[in-house]
PQR file of N, CA, C, O and H, with PARSE charges and radii, in Angstrom:
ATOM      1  N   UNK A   1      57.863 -23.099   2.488 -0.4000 1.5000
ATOM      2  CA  UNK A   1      56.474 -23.548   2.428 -0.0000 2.0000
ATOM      3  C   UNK A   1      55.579 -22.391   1.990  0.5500 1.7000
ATOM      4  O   UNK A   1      55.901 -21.207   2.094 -0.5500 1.4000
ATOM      5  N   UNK A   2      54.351 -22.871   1.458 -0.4000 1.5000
ATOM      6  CA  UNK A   2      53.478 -21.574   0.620 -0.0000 2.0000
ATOM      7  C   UNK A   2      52.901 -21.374   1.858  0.5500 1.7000
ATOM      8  O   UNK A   2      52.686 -22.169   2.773 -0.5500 1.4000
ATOM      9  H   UNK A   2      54.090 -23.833   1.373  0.4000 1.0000
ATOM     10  N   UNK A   3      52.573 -19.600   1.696 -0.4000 1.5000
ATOM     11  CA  UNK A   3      51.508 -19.261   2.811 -0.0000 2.0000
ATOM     12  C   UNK A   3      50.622 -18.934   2.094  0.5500 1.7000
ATOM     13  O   UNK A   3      50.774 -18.394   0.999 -0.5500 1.4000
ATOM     14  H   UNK A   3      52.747 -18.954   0.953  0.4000 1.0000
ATOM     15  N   UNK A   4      49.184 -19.323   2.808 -0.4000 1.5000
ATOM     16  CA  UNK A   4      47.662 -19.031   2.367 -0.0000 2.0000
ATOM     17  C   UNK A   4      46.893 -18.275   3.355  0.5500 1.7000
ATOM     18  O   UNK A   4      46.970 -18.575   4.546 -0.5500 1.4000
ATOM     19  H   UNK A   4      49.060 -19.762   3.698  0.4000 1.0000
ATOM     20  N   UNK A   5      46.254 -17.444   2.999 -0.4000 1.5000
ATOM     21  CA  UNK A   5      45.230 -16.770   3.967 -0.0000 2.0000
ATOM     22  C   UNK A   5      43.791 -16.879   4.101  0.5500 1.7000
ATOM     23  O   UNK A   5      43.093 -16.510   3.157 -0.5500 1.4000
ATOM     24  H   UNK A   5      46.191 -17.200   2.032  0.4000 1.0000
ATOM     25  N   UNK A   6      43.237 -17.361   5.201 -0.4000 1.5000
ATOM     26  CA  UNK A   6      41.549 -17.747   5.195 -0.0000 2.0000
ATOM     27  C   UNK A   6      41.578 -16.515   5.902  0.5500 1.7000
ATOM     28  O   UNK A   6      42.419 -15.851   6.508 -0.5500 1.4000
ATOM     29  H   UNK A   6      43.805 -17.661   5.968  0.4000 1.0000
ATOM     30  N   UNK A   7      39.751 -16.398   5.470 -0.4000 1.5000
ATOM     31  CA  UNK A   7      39.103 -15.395   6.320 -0.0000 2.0000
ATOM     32  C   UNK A   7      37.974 -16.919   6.975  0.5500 1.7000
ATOM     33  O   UNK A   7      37.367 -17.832   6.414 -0.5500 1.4000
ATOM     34  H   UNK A   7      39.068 -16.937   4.978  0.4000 1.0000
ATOM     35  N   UNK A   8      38.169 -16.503   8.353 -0.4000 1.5000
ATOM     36  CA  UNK A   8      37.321 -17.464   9.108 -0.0000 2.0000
ATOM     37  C   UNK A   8      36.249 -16.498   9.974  0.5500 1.7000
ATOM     38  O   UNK A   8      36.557 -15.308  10.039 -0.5500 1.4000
ATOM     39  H   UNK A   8      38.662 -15.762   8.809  0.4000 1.0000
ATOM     40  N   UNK A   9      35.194 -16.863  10.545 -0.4000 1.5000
ATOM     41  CA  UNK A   9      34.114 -16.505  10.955 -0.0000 2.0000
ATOM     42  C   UNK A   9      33.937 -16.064  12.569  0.5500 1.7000
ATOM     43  O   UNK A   9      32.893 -16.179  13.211 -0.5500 1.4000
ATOM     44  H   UNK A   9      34.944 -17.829  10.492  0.4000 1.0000
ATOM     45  N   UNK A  10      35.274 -15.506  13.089 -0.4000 1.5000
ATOM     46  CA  UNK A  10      35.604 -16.041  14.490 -0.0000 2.0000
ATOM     47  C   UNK A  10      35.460 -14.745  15.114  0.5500 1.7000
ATOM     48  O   UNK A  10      36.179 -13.784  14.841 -0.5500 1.4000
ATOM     49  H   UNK A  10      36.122 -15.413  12.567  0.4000 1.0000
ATOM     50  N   UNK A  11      34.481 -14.733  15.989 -0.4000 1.5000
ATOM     51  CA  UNK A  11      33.909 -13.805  17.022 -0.0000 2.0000
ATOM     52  C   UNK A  11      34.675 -13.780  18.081  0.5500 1.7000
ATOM     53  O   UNK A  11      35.011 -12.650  18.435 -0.5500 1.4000
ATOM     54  H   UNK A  11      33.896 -15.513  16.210  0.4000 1.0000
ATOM     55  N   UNK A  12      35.170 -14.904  18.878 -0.4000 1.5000
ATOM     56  CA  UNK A  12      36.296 -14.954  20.161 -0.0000 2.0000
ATOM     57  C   UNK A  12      37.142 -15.713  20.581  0.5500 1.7000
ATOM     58  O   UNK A  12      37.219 -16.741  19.909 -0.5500 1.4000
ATOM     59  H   UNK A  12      34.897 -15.822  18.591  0.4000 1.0000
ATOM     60  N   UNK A  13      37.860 -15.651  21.460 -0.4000 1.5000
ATOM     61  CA  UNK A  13      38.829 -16.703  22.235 -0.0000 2.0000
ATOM     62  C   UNK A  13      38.750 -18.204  21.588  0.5500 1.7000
ATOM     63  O   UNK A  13      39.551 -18.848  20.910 -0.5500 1.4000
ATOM     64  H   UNK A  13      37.798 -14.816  22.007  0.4000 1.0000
ATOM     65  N   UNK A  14      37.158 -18.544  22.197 -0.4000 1.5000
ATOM     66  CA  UNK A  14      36.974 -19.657  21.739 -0.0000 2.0000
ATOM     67  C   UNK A  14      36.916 -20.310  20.496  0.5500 1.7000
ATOM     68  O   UNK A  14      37.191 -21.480  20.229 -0.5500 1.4000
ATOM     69  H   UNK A  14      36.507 -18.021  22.748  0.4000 1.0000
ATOM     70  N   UNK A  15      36.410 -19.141  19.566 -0.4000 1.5000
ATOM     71  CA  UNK A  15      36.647 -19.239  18.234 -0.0000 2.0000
ATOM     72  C   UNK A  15      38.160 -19.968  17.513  0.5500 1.7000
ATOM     73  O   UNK A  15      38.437 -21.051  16.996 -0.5500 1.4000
ATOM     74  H   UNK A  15      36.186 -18.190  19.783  0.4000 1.0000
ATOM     75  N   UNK A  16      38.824 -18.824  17.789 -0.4000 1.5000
ATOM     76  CA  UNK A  16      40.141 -19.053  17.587 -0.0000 2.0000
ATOM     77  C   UNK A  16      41.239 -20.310  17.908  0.5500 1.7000
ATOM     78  O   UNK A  16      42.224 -20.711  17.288 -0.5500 1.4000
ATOM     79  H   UNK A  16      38.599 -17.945  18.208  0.4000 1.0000
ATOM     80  N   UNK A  17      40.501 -20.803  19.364 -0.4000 1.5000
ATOM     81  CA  UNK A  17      40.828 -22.190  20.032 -0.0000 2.0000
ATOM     82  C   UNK A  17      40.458 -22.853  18.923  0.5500 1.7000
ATOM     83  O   UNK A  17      41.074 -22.958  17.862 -0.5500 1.4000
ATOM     84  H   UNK A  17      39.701 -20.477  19.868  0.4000 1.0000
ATOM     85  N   UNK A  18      39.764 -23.144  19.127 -0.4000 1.5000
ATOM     86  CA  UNK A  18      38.876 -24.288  17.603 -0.0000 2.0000
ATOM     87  C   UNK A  18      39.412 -24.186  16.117  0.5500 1.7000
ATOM     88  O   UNK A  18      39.503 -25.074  15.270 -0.5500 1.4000
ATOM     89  H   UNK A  18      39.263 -23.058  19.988  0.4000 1.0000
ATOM     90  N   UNK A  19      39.753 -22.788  16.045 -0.4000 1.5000
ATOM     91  CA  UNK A  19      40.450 -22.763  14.483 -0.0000 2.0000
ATOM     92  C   UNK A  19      41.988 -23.234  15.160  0.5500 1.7000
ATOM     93  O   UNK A  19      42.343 -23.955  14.227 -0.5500 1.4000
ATOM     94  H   UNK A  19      39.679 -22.066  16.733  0.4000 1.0000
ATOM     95  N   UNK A  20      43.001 -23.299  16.040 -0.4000 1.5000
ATOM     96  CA  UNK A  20      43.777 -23.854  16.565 -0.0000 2.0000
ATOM     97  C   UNK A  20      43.982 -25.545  16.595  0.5500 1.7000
ATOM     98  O   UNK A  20      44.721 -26.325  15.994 -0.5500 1.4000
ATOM     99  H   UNK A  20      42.712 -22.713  16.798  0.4000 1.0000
ATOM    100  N   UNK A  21      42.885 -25.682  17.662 -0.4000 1.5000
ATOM    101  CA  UNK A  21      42.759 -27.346  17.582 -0.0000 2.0000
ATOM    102  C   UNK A  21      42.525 -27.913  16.608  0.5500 1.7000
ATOM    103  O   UNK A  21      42.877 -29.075  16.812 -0.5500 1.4000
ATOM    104  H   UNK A  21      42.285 -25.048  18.150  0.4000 1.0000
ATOM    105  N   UNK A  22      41.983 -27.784  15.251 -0.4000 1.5000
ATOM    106  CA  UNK A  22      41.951 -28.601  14.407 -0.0000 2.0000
ATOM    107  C   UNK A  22      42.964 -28.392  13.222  0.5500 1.7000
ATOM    108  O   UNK A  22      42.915 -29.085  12.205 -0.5500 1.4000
ATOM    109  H   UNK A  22      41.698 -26.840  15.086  0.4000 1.0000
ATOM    110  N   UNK A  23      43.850 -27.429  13.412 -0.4000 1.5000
ATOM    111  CA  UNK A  23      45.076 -26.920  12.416 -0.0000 2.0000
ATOM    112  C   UNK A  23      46.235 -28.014  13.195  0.5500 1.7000
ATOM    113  O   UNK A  23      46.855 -28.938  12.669 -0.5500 1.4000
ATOM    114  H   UNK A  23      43.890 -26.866  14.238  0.4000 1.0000
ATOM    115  N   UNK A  24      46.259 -27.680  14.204 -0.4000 1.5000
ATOM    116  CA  UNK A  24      46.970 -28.479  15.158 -0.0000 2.0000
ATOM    117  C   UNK A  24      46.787 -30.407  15.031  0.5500 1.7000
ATOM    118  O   UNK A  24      47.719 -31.211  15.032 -0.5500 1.4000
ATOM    119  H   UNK A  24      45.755 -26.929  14.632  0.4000 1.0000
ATOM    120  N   UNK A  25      45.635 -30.651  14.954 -0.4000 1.5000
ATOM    121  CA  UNK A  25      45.961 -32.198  14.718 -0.0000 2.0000
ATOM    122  C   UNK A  25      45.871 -32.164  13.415  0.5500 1.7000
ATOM    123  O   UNK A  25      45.805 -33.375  13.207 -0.5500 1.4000
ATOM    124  H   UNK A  25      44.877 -29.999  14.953  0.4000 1.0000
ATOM    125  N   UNK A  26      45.790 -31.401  11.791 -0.4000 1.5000
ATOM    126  CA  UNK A  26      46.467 -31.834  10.770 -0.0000 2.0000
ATOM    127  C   UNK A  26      47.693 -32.601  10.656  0.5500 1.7000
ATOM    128  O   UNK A  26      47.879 -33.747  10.246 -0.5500 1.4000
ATOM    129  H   UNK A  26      45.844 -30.416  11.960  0.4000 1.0000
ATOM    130  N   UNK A  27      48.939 -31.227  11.362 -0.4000 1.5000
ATOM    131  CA  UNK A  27      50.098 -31.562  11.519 -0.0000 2.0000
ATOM    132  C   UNK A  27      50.771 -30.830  10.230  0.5500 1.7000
ATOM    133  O   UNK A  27      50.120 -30.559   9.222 -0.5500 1.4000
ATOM    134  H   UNK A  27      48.788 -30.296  11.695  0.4000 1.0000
ATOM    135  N   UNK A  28      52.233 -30.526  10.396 -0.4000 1.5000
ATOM    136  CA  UNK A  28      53.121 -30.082   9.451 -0.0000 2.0000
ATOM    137  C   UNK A  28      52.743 -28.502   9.011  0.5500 1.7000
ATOM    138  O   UNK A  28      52.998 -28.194   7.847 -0.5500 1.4000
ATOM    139  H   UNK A  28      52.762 -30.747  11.215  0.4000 1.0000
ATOM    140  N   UNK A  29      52.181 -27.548   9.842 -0.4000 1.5000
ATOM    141  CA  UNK A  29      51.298 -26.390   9.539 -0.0000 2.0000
ATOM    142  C   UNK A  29      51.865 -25.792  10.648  0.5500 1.7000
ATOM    143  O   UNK A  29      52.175 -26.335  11.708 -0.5500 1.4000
ATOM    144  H   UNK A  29      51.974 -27.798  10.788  0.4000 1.0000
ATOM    145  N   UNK A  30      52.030 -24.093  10.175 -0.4000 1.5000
ATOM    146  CA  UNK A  30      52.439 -23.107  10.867 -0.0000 2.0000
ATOM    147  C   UNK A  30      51.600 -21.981  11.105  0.5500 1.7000
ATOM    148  O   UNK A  30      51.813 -21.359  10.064 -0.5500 1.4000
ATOM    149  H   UNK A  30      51.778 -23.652   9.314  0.4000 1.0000
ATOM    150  N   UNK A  31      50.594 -21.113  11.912 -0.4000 1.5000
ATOM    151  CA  UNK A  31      49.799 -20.403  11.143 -0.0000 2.0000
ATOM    152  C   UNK A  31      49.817 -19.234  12.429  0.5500 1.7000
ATOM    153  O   UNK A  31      50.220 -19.238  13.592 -0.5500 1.4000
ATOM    154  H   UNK A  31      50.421 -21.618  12.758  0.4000 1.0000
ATOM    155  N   UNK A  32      49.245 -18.391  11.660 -0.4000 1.5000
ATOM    156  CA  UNK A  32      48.960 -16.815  12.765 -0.0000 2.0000
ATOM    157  C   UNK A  32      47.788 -16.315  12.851  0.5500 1.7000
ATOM    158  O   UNK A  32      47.429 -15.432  12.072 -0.5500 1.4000
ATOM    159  H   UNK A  32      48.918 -18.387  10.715  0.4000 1.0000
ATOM    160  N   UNK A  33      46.899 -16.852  13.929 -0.4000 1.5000
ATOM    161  CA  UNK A  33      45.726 -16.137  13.923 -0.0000 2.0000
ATOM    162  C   UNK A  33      45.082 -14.816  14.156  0.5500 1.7000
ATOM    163  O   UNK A  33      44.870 -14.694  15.363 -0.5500 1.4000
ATOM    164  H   UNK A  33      47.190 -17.570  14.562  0.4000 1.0000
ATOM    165  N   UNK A  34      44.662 -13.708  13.432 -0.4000 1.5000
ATOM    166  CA  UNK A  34      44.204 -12.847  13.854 -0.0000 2.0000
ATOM    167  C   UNK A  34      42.640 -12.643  13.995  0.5500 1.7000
ATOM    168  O   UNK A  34      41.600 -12.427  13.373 -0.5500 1.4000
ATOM    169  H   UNK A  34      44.834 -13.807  12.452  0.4000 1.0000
ATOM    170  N   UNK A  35      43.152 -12.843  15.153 -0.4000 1.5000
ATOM    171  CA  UNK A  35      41.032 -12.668  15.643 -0.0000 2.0000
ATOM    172  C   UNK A  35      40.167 -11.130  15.366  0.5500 1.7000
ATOM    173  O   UNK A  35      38.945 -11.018  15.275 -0.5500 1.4000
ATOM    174  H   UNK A  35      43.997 -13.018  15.659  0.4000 1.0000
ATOM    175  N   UNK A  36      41.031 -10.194  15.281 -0.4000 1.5000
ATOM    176  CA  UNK A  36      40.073  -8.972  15.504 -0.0000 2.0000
ATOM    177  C   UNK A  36      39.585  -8.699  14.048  0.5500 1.7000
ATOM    178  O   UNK A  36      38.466  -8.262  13.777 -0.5500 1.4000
ATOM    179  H   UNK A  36      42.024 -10.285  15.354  0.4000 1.0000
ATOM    180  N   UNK A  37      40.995  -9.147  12.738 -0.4000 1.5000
ATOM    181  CA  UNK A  37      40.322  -8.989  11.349 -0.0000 2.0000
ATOM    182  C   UNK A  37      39.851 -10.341  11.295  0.5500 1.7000
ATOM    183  O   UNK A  37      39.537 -10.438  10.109 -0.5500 1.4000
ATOM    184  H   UNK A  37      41.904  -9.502  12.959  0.4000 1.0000
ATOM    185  N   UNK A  38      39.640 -11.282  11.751 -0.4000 1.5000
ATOM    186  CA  UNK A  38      39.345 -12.371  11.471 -0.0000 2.0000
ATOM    187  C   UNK A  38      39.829 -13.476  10.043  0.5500 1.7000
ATOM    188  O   UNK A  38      39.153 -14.054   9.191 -0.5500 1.4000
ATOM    189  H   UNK A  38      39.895 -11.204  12.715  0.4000 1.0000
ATOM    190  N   UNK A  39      41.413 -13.399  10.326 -0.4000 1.5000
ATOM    191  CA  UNK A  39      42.202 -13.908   9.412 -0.0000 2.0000
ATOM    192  C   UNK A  39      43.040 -14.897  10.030  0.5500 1.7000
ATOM    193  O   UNK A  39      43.636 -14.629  11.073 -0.5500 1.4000
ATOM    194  H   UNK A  39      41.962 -12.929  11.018  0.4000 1.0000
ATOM    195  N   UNK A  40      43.144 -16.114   9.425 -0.4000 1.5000
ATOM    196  CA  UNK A  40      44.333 -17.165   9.737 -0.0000 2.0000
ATOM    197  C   UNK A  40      45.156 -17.725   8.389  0.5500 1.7000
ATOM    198  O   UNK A  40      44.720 -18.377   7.440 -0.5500 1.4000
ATOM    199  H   UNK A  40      42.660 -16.332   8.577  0.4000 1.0000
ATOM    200  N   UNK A  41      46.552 -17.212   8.666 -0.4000 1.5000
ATOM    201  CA  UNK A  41      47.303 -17.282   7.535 -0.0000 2.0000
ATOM    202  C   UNK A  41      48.355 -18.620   7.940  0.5500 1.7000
ATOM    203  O   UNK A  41      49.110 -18.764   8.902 -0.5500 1.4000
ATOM    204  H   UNK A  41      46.906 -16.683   9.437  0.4000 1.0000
ATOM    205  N   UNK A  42      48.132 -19.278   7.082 -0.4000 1.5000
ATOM    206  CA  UNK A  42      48.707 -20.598   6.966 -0.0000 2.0000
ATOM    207  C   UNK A  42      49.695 -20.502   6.420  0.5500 1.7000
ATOM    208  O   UNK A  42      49.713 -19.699   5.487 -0.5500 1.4000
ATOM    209  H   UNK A  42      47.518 -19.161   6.301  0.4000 1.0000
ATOM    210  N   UNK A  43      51.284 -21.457   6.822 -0.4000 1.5000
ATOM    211  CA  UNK A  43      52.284 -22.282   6.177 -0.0000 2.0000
ATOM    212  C   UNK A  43      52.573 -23.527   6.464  0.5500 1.7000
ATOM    213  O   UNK A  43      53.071 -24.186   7.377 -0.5500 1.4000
ATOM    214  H   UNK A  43      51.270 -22.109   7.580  0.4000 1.0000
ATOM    215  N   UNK A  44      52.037 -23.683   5.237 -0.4000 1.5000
ATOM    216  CA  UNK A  44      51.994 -25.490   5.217 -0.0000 2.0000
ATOM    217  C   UNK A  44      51.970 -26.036   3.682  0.5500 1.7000
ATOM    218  O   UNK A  44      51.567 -25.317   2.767 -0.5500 1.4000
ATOM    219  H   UNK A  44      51.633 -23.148   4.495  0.4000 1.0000
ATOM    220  N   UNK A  45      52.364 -27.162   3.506 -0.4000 1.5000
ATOM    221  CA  UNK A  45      53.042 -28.317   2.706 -0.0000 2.0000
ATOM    222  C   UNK A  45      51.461 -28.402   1.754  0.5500 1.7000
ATOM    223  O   UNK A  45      51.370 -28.420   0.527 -0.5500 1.4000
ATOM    224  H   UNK A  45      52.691 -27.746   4.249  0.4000 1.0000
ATOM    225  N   UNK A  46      50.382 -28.441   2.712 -0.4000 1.5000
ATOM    226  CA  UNK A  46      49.025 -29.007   2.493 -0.0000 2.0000
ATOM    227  C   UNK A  46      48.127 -28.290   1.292  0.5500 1.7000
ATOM    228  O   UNK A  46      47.809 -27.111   1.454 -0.5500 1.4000
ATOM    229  H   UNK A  46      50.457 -28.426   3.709  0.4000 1.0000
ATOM    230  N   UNK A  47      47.816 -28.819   0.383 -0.4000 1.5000
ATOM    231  CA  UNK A  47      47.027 -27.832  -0.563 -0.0000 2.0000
ATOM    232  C   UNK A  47      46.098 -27.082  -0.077  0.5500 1.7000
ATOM    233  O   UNK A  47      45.976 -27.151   1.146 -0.5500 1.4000
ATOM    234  H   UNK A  47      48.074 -29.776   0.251  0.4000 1.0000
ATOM    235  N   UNK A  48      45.295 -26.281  -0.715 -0.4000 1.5000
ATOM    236  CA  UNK A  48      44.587 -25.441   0.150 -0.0000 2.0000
ATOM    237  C   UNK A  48      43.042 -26.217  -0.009  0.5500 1.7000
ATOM    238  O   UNK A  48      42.225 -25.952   0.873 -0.5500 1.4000
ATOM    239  H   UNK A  48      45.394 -26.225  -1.708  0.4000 1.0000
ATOM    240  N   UNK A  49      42.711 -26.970  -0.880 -0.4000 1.5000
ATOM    241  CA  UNK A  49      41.710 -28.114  -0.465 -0.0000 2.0000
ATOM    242  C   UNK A  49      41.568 -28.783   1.204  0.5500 1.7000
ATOM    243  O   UNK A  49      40.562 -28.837   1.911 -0.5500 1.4000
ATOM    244  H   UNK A  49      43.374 -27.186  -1.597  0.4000 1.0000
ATOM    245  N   UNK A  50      42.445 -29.072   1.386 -0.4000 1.5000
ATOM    246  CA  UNK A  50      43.025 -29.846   3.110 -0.0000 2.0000
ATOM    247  C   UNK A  50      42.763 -28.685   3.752  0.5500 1.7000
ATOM    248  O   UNK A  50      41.835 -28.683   4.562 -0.5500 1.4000
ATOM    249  H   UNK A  50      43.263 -29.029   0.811  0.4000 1.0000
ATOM    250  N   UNK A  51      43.436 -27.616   3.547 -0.4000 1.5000
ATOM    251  CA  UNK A  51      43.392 -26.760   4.150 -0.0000 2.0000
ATOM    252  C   UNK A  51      41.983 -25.886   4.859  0.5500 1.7000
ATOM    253  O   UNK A  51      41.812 -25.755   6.070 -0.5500 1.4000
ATOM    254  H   UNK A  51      44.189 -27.617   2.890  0.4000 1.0000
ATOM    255  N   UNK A  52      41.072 -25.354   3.791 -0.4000 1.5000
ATOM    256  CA  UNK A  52      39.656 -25.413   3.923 -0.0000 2.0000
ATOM    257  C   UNK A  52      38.781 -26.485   4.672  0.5500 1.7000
ATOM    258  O   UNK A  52      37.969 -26.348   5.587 -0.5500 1.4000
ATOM    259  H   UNK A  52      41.212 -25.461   2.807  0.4000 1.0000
ATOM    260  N   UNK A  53      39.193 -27.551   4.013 -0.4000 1.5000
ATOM    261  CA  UNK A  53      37.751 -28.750   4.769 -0.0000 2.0000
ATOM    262  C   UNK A  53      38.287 -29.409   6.146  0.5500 1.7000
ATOM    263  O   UNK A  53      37.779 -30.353   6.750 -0.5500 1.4000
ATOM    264  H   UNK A  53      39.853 -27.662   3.270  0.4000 1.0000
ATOM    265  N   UNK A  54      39.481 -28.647   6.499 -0.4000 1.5000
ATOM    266  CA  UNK A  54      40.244 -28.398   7.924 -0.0000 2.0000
ATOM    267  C   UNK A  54      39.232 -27.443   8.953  0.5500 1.7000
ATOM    268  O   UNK A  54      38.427 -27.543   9.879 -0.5500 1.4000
ATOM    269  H   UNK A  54      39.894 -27.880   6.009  0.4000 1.0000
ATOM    270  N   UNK A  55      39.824 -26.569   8.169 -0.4000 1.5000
ATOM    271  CA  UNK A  55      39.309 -25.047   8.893 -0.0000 2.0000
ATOM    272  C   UNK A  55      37.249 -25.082   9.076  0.5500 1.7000
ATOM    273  O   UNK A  55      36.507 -24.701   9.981 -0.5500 1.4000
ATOM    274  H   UNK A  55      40.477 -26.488   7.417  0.4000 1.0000
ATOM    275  N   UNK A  56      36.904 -25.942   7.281 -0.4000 1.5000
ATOM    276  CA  UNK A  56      35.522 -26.135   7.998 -0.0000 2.0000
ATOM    277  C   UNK A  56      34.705 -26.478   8.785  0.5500 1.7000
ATOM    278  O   UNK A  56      33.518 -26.180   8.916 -0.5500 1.4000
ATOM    279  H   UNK A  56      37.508 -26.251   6.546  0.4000 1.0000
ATOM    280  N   UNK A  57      36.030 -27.782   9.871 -0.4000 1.5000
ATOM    281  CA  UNK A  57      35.304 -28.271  10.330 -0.0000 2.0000
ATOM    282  C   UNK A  57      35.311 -27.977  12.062  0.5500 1.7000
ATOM    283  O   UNK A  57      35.170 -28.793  12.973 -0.5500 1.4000
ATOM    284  H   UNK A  57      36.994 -28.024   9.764  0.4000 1.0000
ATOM    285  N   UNK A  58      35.516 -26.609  12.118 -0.4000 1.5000
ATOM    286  CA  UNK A  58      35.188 -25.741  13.019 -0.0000 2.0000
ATOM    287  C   UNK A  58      33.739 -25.682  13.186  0.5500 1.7000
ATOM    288  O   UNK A  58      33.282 -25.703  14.329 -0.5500 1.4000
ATOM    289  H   UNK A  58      35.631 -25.947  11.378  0.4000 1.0000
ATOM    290  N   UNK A  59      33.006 -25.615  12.228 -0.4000 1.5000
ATOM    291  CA  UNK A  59      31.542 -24.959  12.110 -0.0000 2.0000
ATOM    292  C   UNK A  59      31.250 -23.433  11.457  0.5500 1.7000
ATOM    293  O   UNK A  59      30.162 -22.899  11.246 -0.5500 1.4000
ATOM    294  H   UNK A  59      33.377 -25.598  11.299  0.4000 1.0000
ATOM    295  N   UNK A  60      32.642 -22.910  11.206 -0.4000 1.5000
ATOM    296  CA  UNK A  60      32.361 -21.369  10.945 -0.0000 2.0000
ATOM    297  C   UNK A  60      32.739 -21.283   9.370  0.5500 1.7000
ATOM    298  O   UNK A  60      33.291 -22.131   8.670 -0.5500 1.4000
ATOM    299  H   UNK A  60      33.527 -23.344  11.377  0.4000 1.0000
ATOM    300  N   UNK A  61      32.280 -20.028   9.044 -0.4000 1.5000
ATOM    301  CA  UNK A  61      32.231 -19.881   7.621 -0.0000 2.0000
ATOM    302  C   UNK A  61      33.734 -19.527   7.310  0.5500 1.7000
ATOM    303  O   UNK A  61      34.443 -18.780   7.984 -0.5500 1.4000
ATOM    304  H   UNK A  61      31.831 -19.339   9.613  0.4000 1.0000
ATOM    305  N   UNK A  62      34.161 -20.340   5.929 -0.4000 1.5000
ATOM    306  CA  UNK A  62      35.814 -20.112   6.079 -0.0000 2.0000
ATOM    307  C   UNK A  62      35.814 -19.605   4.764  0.5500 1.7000
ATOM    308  O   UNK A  62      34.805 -20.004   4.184 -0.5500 1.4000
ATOM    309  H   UNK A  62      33.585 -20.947   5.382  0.4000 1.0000
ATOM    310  N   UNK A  63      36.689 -18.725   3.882 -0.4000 1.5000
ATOM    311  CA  UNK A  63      36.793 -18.505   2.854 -0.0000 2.0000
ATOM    312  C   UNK A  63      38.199 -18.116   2.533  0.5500 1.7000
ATOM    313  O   UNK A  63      38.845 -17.403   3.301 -0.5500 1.4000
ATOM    314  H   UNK A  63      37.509 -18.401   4.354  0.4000 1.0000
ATOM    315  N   UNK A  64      38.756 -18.640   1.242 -0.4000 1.5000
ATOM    316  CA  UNK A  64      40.574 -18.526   0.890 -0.0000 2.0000
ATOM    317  C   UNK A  64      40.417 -17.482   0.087  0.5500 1.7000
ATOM    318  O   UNK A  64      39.847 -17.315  -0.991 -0.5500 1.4000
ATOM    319  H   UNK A  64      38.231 -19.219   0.618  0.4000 1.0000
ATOM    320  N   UNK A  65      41.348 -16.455   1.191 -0.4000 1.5000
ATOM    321  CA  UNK A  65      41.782 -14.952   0.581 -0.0000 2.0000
ATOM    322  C   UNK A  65      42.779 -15.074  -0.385  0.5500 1.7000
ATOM    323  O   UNK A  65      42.717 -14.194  -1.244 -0.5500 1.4000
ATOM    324  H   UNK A  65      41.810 -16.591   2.067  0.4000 1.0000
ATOM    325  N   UNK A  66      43.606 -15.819  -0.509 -0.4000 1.5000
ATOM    326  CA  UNK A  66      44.413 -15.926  -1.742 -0.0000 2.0000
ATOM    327  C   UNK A  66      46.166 -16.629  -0.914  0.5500 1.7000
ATOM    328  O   UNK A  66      46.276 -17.254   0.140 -0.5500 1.4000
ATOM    329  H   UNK A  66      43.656 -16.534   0.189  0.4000 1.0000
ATOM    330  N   UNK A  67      47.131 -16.260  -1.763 -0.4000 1.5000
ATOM    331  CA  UNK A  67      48.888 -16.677  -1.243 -0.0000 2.0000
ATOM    332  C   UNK A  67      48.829 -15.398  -0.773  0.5500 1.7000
ATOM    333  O   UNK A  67      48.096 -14.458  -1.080 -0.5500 1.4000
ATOM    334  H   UNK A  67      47.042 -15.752  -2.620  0.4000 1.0000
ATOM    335  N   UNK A  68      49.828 -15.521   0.123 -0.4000 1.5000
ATOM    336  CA  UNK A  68      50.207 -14.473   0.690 -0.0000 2.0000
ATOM    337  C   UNK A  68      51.688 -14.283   0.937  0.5500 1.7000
ATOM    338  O   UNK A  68      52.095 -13.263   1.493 -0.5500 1.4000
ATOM    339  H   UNK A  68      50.423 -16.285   0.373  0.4000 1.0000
TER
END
């Protein structure tokens, strides 16, 4: 599966929960959050369209760092 890397907007715990819970009910997605650079690197099936208007709907500013 391709891996992709967002930079997401995530200040804490809770942050990260939320970029969690909604990766989590996509489904078929593997990912590693790092909260302190504020990076979540995705493997998943899902284009990176899905992928983004996923992650947007956290509320935080998301932006695709590229494959990784």
């Amino acid at each position: 599966m391709p891996k992709h890397e967002f930079f997401v907007d995530m200040t804490c715990e809770g942050c990260s929960n939320a970029v969690a819970r909604v990766l989590n009910k996509l489904g078929g997605v593997e990912f590693e959050i790092d909260l302190p650079n504020k990076k979540v690197c995705i493997d998943s099936e899902h284009n990176v369209d899905t992928l983004l208007e996923t992650l947007k709907k956290t509320g935080k500013t998301v932006t695709y760092i590229g494959p990784k």
